[in-house]
Each structure stands twice: as C-alpha cells, then as structure tokens.
Backbone bond lengths (Angstrom), bond angles and torsions (degrees), N, CA, C in turn:
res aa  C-N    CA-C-N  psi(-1)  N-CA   C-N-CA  omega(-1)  CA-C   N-CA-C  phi
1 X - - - 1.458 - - 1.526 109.10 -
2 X 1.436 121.42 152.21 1.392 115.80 -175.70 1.391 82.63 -131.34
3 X 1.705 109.71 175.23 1.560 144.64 -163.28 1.411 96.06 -161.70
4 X 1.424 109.34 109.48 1.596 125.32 157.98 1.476 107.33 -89.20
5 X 1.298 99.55 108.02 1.673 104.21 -168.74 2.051 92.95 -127.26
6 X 1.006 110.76 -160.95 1.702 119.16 -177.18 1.656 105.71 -12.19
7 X 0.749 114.41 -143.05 1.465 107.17 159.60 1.637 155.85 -103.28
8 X 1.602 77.34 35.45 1.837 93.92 166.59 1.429 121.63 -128.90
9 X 1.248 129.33 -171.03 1.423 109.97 163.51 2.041 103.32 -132.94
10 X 1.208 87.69 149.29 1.596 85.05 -163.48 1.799 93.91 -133.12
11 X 1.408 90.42 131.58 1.239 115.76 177.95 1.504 126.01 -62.04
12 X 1.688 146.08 93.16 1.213 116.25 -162.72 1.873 94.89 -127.73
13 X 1.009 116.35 -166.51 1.523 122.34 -172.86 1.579 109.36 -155.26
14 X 0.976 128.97 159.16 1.436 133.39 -177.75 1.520 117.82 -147.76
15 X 1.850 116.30 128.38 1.363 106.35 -154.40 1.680 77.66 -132.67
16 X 1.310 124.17 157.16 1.584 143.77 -162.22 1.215 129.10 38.34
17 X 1.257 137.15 179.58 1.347 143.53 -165.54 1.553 125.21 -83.95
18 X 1.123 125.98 105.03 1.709 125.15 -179.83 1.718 96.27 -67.46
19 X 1.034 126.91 -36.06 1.574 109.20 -172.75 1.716 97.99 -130.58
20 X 1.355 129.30 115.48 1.483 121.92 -167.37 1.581 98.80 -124.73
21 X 0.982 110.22 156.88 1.589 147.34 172.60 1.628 108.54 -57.72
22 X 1.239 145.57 59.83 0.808 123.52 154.62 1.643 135.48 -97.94
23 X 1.466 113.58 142.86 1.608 100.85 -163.26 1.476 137.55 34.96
24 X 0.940 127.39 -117.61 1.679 121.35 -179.73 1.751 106.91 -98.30
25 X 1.707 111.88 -2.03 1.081 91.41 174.50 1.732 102.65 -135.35
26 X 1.764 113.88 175.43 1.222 112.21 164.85 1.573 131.57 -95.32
27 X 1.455 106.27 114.79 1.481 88.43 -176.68 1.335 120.40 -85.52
28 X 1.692 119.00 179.85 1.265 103.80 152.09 1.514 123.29 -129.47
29 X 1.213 123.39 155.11 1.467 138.38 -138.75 1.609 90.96 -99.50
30 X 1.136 134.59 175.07 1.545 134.32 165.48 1.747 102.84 -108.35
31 X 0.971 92.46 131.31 2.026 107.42 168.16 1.343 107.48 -48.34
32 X 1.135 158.13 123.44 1.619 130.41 134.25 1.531 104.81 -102.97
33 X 1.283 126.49 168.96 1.524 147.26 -155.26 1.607 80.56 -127.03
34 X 1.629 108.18 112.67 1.827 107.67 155.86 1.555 116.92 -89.20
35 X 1.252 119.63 97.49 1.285 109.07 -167.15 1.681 117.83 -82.01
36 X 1.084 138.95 128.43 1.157 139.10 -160.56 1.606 118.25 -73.06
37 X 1.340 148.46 179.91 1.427 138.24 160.03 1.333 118.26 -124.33
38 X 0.976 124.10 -164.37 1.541 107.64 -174.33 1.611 103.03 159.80
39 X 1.116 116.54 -78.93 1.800 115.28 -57.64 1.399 119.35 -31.33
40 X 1.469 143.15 110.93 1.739 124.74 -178.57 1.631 86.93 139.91
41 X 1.756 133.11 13.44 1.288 107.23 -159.13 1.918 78.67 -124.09
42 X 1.067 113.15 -152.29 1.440 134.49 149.06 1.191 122.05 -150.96
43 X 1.811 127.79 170.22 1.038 150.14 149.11 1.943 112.40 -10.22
44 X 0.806 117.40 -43.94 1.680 110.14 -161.90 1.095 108.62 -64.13
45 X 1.362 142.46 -43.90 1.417 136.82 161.89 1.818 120.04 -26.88
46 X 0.588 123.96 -36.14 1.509 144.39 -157.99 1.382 102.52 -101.92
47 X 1.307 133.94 -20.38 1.675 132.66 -172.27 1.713 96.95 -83.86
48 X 1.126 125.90 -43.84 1.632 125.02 -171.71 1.653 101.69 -85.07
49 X 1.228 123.70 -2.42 1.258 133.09 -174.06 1.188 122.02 -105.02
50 X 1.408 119.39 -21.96 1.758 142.25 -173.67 1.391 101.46 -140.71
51 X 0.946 141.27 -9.02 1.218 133.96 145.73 1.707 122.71 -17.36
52 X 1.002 117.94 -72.16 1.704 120.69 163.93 1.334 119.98 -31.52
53 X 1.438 120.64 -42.37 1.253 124.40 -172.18 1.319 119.45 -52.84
54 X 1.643 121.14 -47.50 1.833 138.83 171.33 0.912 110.59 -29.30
55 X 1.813 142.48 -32.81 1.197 138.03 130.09 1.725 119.70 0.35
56 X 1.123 134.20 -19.72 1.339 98.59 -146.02 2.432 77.72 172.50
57 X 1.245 108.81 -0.84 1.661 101.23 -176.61 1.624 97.24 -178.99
58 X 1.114 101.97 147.51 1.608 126.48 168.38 1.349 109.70 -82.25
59 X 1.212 126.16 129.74 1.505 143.53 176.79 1.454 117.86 -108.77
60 X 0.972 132.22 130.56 1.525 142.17 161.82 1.406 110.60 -119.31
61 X 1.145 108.95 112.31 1.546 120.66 162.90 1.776 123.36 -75.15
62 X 1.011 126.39 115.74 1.835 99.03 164.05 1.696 111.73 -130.86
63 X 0.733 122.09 173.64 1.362 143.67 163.72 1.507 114.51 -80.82
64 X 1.410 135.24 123.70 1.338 140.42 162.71 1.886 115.41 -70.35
65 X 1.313 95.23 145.32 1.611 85.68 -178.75 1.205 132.34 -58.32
66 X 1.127 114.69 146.44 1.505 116.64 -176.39 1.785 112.56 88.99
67 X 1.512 106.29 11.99 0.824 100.39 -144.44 2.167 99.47 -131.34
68 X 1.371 114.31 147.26 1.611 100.56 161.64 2.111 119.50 40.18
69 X 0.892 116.29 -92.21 1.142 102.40 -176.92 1.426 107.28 -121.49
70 X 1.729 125.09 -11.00 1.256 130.36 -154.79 1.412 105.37 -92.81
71 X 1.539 125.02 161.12 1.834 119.84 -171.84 1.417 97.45 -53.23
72 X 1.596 102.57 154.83 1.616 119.07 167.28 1.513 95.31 -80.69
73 X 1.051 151.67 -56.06 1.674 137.15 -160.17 1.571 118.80 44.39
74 X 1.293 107.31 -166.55 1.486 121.71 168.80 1.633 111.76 -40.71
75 X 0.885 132.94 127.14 1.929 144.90 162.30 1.339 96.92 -86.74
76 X 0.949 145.41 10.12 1.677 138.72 166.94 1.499 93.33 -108.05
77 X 1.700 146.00 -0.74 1.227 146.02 -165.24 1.338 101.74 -129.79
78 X 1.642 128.62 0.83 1.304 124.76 134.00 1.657 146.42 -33.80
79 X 0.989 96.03 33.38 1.302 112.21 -159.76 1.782 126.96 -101.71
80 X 1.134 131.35 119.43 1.668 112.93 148.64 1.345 111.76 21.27
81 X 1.467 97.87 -104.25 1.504 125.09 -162.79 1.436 98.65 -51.84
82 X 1.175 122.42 -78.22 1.291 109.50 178.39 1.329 136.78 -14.20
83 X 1.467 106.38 -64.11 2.022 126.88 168.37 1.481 114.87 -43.76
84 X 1.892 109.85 -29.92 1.267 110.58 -176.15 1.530 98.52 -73.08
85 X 1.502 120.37 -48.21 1.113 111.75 -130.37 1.813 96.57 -85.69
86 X 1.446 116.58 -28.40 0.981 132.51 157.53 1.493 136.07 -36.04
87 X 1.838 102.31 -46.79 1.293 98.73 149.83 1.375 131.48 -89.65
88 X 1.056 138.19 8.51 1.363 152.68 139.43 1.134 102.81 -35.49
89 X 1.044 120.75 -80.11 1.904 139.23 -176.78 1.393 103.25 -52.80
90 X 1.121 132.82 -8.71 1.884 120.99 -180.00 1.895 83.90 -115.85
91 X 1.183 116.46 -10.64 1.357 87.09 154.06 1.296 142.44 -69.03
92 X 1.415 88.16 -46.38 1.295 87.87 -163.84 1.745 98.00 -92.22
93 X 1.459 119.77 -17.05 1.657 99.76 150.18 1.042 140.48 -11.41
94 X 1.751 104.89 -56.61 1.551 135.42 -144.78 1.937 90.32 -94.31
95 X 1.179 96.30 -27.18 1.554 97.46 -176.55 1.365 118.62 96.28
96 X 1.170 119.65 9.47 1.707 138.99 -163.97 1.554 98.38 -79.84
97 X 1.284 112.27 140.55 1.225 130.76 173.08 2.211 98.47 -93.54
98 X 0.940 110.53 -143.67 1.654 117.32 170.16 1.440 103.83 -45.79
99 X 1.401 114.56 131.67 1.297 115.33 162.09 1.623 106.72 -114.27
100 X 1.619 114.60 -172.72 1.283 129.78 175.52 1.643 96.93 -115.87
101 X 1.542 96.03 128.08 1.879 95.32 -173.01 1.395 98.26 -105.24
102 X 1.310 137.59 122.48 1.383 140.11 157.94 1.347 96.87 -97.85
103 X 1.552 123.98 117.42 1.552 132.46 136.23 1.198 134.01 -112.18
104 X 1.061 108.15 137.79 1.462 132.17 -155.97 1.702 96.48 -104.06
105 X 1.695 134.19 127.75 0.759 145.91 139.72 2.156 108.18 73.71
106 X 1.150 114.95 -108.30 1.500 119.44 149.42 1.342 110.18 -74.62
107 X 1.483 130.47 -5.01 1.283 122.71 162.65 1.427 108.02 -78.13
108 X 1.159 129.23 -27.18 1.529 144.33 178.82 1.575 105.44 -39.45
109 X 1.287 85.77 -55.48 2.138 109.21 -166.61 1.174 98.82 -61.68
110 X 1.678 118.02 -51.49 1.281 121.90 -150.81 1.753 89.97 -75.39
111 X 1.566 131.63 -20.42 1.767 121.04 -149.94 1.610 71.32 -92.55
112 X 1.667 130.86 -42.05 1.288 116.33 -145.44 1.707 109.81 -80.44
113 X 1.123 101.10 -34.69 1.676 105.83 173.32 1.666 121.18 -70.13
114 X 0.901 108.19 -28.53 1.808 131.15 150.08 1.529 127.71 -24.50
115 X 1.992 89.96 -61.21 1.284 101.97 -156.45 1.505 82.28 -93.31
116 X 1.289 127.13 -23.36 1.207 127.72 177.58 1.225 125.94 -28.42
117 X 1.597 85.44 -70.72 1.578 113.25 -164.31 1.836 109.06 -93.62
118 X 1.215 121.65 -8.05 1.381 131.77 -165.93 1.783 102.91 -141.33
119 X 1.780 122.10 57.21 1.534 117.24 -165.04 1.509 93.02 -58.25
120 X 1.581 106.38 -43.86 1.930 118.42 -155.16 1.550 88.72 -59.37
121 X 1.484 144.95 5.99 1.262 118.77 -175.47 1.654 106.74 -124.19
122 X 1.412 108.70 0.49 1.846 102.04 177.03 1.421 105.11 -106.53
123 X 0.919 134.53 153.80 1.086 146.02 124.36 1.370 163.13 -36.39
124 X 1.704 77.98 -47.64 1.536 102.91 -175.99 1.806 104.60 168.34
125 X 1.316 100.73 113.74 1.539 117.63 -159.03 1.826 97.66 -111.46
126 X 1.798 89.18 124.93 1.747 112.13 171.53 1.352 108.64 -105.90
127 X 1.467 119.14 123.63 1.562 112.90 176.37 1.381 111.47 -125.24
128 X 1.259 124.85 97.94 1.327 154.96 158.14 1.499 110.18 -46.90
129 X 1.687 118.05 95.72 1.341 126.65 149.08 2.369 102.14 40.52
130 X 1.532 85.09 75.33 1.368 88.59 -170.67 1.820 92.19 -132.35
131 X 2.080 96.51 -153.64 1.373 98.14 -178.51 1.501 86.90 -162.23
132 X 0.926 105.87 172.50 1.750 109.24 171.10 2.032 109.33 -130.97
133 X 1.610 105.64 4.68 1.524 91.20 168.49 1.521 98.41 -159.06
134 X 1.179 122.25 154.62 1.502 134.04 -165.71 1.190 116.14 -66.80
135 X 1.234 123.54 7.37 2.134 141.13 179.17 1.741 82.69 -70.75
136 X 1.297 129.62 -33.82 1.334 108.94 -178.43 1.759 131.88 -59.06
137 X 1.533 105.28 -23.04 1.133 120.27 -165.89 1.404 92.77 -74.65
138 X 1.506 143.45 -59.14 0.787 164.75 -48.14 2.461 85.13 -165.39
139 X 1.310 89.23 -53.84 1.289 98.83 176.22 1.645 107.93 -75.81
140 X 1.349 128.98 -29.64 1.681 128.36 177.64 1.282 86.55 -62.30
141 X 0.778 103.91 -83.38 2.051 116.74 -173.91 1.504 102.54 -17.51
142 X 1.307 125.27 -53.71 1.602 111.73 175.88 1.515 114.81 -58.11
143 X 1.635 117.40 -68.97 1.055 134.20 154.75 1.659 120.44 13.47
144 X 1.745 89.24 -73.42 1.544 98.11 -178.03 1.340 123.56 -79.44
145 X 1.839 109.63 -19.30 1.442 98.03 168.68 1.580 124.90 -95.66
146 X 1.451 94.89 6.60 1.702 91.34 156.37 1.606 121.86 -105.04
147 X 1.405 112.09 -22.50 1.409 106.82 -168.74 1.651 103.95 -113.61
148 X 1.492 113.89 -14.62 1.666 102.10 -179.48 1.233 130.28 -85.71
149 X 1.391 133.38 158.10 1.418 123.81 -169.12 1.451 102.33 -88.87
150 X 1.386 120.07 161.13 1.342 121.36 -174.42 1.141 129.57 -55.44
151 X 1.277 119.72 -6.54 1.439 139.96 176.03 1.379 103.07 -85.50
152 X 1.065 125.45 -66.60 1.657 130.59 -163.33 2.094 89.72 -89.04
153 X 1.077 143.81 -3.31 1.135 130.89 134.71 1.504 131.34 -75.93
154 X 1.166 111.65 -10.09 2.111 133.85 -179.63 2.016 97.14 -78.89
155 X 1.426 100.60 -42.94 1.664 111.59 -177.18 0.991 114.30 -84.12
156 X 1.545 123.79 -32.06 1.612 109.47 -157.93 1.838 82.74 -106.83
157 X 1.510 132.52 -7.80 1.418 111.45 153.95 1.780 125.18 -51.13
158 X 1.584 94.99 -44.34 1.847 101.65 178.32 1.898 89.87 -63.49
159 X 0.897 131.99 -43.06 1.474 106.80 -176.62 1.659 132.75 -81.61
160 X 1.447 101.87 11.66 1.102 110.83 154.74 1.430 127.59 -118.17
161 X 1.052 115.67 8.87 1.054 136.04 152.93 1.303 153.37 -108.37
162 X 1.337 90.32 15.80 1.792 137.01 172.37 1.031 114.70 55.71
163 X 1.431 110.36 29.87 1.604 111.11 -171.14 1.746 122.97 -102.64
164 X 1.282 114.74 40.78 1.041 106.47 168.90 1.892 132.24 -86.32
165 X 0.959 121.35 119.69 1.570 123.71 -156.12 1.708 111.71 -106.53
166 X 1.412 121.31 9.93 1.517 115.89 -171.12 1.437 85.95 -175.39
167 X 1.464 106.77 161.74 1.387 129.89 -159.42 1.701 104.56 -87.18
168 X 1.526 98.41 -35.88 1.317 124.16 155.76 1.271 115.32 -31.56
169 X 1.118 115.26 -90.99 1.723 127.42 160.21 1.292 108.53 -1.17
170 X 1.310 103.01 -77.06 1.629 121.64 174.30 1.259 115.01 -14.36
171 X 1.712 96.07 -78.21 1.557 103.71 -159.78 1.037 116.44 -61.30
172 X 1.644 114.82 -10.87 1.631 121.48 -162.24 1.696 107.26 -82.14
173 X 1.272 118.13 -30.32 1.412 159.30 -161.48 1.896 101.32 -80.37
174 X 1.326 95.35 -21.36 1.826 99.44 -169.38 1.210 94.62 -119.76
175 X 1.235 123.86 -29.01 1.596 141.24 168.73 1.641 104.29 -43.22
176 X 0.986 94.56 -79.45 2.040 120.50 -179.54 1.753 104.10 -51.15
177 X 1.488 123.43 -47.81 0.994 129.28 177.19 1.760 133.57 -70.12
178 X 1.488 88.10 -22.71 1.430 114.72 -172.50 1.540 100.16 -34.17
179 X 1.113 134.06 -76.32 1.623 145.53 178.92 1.773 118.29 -49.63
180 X 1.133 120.96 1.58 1.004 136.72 161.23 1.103 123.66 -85.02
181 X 1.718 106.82 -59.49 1.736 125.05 177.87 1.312 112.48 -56.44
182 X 1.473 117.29 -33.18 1.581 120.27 -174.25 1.466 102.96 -141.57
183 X 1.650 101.57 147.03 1.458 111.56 177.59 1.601 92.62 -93.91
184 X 1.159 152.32 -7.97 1.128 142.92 -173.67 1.841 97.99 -126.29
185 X 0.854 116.26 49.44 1.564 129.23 179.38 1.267 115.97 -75.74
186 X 1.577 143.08 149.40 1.192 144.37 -144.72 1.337 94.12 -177.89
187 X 1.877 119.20 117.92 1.592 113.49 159.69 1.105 116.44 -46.15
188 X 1.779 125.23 -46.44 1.318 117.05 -157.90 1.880 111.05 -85.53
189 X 1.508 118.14 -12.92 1.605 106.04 158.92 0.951 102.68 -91.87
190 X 1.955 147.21 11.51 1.079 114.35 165.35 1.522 98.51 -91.79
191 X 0.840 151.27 -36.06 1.548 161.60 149.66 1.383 90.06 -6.70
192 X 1.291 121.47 -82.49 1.422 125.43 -139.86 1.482 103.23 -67.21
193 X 1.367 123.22 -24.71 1.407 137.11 -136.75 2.037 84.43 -103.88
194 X 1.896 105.02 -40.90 1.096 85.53 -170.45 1.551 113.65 -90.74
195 X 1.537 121.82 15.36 1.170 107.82 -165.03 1.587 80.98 -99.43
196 X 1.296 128.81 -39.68 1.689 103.84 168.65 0.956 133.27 -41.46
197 X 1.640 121.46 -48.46 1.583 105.70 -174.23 1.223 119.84 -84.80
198 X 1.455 113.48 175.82 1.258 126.90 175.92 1.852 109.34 -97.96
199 X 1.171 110.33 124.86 1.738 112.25 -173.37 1.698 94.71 -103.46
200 X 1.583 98.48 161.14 1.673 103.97 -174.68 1.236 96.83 -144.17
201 X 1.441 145.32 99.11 1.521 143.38 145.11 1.514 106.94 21.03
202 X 1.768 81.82 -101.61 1.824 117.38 -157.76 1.596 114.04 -35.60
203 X 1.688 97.14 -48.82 1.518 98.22 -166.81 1.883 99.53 -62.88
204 X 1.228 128.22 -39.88 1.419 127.46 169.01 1.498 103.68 -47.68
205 X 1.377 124.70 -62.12 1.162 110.35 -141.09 1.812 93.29 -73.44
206 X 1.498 116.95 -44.87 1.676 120.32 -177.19 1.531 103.32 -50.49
207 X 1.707 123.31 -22.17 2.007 104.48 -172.68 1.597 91.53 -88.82
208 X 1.466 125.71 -41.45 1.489 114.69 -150.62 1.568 111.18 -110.24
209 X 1.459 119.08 -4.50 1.544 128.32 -179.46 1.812 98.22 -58.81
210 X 1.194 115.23 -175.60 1.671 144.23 -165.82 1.380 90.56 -69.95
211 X 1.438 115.52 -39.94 2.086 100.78 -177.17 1.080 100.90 -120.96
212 X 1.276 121.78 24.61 1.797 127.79 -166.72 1.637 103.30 -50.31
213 X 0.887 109.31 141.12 1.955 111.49 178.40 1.561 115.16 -77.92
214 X 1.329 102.68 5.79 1.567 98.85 165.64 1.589 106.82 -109.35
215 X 1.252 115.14 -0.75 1.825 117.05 171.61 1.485 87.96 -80.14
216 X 0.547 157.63 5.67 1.699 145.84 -168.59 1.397 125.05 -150.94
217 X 1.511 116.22 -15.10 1.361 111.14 163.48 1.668 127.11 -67.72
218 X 1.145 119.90 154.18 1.367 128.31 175.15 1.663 118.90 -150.50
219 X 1.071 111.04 103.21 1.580 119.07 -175.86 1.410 113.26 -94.80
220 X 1.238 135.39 -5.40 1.655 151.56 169.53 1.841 99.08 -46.58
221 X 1.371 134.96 -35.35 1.064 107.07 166.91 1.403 130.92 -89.14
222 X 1.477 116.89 1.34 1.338 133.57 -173.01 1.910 94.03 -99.61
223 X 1.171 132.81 -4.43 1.274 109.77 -155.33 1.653 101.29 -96.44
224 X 1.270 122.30 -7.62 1.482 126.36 -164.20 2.047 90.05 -85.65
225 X 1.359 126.38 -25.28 1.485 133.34 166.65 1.356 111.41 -53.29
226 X 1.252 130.94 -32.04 1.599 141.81 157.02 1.199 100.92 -29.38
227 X 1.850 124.30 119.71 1.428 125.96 159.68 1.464 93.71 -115.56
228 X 1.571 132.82 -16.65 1.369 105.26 -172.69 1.447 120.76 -80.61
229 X 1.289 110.99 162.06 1.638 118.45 -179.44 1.569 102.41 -66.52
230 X 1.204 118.08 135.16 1.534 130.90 -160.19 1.299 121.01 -136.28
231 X 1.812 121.72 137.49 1.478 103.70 -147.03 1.583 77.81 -134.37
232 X 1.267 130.96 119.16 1.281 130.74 177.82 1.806 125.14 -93.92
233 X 0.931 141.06 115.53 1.425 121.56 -140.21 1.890 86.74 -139.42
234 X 1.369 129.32 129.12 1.118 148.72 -164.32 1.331 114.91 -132.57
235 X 1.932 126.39 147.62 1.422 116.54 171.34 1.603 82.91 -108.28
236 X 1.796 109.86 162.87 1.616 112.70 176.22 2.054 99.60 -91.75
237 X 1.140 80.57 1.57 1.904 62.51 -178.80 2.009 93.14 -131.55
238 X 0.796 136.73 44.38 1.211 152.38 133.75 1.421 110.13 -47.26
239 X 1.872 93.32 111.62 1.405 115.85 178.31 1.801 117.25 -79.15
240 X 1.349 108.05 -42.67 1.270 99.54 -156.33 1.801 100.11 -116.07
241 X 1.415 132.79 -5.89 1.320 135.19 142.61 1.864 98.85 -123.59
242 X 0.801 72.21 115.35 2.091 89.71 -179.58 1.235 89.18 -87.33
243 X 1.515 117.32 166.19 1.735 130.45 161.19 1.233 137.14 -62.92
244 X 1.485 107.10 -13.51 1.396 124.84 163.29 1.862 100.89 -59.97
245 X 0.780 130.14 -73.62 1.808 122.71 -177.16 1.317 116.98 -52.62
246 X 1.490 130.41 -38.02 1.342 132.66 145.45 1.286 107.56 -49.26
247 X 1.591 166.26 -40.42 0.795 154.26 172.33 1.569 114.67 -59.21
248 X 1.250 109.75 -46.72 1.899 122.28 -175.87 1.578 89.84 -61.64
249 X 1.444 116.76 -57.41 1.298 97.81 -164.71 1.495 112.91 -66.12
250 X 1.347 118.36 -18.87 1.500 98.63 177.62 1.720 117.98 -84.10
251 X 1.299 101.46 -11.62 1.460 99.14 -179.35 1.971 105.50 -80.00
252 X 1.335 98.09 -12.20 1.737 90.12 173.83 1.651 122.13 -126.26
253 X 1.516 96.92 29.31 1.858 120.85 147.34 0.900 120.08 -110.56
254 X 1.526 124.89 123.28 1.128 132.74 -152.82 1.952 109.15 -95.75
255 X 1.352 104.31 105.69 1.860 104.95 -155.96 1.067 109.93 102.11
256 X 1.648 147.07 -18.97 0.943 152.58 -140.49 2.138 97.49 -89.59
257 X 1.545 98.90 126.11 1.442 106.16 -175.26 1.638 98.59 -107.75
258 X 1.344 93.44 164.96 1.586 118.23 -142.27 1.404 104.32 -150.49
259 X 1.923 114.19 108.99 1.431 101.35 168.96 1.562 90.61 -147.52
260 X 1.349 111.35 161.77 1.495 116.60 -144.52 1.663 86.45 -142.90
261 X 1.253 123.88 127.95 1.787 125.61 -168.10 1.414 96.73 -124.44
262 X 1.892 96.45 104.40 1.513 122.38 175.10 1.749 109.98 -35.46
263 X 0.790 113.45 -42.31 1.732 105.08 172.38 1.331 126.19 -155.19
264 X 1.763 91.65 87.94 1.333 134.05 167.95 1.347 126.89 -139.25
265 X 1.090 125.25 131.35 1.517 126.04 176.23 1.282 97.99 -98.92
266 X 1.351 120.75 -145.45 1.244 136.68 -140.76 1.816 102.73 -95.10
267 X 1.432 121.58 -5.38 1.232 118.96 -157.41 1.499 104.53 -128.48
268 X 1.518 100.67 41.52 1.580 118.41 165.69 1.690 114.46 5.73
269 X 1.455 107.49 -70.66 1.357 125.27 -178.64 1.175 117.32 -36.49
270 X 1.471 103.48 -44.24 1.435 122.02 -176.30 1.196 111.89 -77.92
271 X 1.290 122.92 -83.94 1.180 110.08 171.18 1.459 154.38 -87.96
272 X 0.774 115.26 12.08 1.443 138.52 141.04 1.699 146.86 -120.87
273 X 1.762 96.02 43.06 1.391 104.67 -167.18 1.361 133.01 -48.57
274 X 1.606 96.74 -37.00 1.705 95.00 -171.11 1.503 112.01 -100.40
275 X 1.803 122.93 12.01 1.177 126.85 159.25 1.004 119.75 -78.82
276 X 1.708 120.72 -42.80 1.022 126.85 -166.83 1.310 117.96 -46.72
277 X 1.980 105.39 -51.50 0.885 137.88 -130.78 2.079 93.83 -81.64
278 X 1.560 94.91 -22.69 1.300 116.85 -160.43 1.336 101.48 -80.84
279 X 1.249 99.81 -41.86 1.739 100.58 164.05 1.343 139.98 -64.06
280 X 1.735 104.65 -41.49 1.440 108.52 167.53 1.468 110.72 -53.54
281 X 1.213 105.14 -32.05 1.619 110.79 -163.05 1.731 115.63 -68.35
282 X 1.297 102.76 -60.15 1.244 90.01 147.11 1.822 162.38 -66.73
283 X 1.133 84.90 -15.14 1.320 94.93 -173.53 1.827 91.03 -89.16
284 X 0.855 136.73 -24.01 1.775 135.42 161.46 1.511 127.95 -72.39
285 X 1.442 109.46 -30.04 1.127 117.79 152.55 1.586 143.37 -56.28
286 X 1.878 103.79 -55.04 0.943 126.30 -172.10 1.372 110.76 -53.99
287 X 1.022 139.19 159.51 1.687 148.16 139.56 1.393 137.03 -26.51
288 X 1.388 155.93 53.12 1.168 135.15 -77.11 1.727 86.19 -100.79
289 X 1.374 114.57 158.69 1.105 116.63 -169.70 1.791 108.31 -116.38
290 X 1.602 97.16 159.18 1.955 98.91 -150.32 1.640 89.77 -73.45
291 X 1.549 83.42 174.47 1.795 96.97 -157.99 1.553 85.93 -136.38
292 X 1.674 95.19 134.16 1.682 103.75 -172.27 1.461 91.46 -108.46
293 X 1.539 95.30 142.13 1.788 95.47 177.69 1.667 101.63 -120.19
C-alpha cells in the first residue's frame, strides 16, 4: 500500500487486527509504527521477526523515502527531519490517534525525535539498540580499527566515506559484517534475509559519509520533551550503538526503563528474538506506570 503524503509517497504495510474479536466482545489492539534502520535498508526484515506480536497489537511497517519500496525523490531530503516529519504525516493519514513507536537502530533516532517533537502522538516508546547523537559513529570507527579484520575494516572504510556505488557493494558490506551484527549469525539467514530486502546506496552514503547528517545530529536537548513511557532495550556487545548511548538516553528520559541483553550485539532479532519480543510485549501491554519528575 502507498501514502502520498508531503511530497513523496511512501510505501507502508499493515499486519494484525486494530479492533479484534475476542469472546462476546470486540477489543481493541494498540497500533505501533515498526520503524526500520538503515539508513539504505527497509521494513522486510522485521515482518518474520514481529510477526508474533499481532497477537495482542496492530503493526504497520513502512519504508522511509528513498528507501525499500517508498519513492526515490530528492537525495538532499534524506534526512532525519524529514523521516520524522514524514512519519508524522502517515499518522495521521492512517487516522491514528497515539501510537506505540518501536525503533530499531536509525529507526531508534527516527521514534526518538518523533516522540520528541510530536509527545501528543506516542503512547508508549520502544528503543531498539539506537543513539540520540552522532559520537556513535565516531566510536564504530574505533571499534573496527582495533577489533576488525582487514576485510570488514576495507568495507566499513567505504562506509565512512560514503562511498558506496551499487547495491552489490552493499550486500558485500553486510556479508563481511555479518558476524559483527549478530552473535548468533548464520550465512544462510543472512542470505535469506538479504535476498528479501531491498538495499539503497545514497540514503547510506548521505547518514554515514564525511558530512553525513548523522555525524552531526544531536537530539540530547530535545529528549527531556519525551512524556511517553519508554522502554530502552540494548545488546552488551554491540558494535556500532554500544550500551553506553542506551544508557545516556535513559539517564535523560524521565521514567525511562533500561535493559541491556548480556549476549547480544546489534541484531536483537537475531539474537535474542524471543526475549526481546517478551519485552516489547509487555511493556505495551502493561498499564503504564507514573513517572516522577
């Protein structure tokens, strides 16, 4: 399904029931928005991964512009701000009152600047192995030149140097990295995982290149505007947002909970699927609990 909203149109999808059948009466389920990370990835990763959840909540997947299934447009509109404001606009498309924001990775940025700037529209905010200012990039980059092999330091140089030019490239780049992203990593689910999605250059090369707009963002003064109840979720061996930035952000959400999964890196899904999953679950369910300021 697409949504011609500001001036792009962005591809989104929707998996379980907003109002369901149970027993003699109908309930209704809460929306959450799975926001994807990337920047350069899409939504499809995340459908065999959250899938379980429809049980119990309505899911909408979408694609960011430029991005997976949504219009290519302007490459100068790759942006942060943009992604926020964009999903703003498929909210209220969709007709949704409060949603539940799960972001995942650069989906993280995109749920936290969101809830930032739009409190009257969350509900209740999940932040998946993210950061809220570009000091993270800055820390991979050490990371890899002490602990990566020359191969997966040969790739993740083209990604800081925004130079990726073919989709090819790409895959080769997630290929090499694969064992990094996940402690429970496997060629053949990274195979399978990458022949689903759709990969995009530009939007990589515009967040992580030499002036990339994620070297320079900082959302740390917007984050104290956060009223929703907030569930912060971390791997301890996370290469490219470590637990140290999940930690900052919880020390500057106010109520904001914090759990950090002894052996997981960056690919949650992966390795720790059915905890994770246990957490979102509750913490969306539950009752939200008062927040001392």
């Amino acid at each position: 399904m697409f949504a011609t909203i500001r001036d792009t149109r962005l591809y989104f999808d929707i998996d379980g029931m907003g109002l369901a059948p149970e027993g003699a009466a109908m309930v209704e389920h809460p929306t959450a928005f799975v926001i994807h990370g990337g920047p350069g990835g899409d939504h499809s990763a995340f459908k065999t991964a959250f899938a379980p959840l429809t049980d119990q909540m309505q899911l909408v997947y979408f694609d960011h512009r430029g991005q997976g299934r949504s219009a290519t447009g302007d490459p100068d509109r790759y942006t942060l701000d943009e992604n926020v404001e964009d999903m703003e606009a498929l909210r209220r498309h969709l007709g949704l009152g409060k949603i539940v924001s799960i972001g995942t990775s650069y989906g993280g940025m995109v749920a936290l600047a969101h809830a930032a700037r739009y409190p009257d529209a969350v509900a209740k905010l999940v932040l998946c192995v993210t950061a809220s200012h570009g000091g993270f990039i800055a820390r991979a980059e050490a990371f890899i030149a002490a602990h990566g092999t020359p191969e997966q330091q040969a790739v993740c140089e083209t990604l800081w140097q925004g130079g990726f030019r073919t989709v090819k490239q790409l895959r080769h780049y997630y290929a090499v990295m694969g064992p990094v992203y996940a402690r429970k990593y496997t060629p053949e689910s990274a195979a399978l995982a990458a022949s689903r999605g759709i990969l995009a250059p530009e939007p990589l090369n515009r967040a992580f290149g030499p002036r990339g707009v994620l070297r320079h963002f900082d959302l740390r003064p917007e984050l104290g505007r956060i009223t929703a109840p907030t569930l912060i979720l971390a791997g301890r061996h996370d290469w490219i947002c470590p637990p140290e930035f999940s930690e900052e952000i919880h020390r500057l959400i106010a109520g904001a909970r914090l759990h950090i999964f002894e052996d997981a890196s960056h690919a949650l899904r992966q390795d720790v699927g059915e905890e994770l999953l246990g957490w979102i679950r509750r913490f969306v369910t539950d009752p939200p609990q008062p927040v001392s300021v």
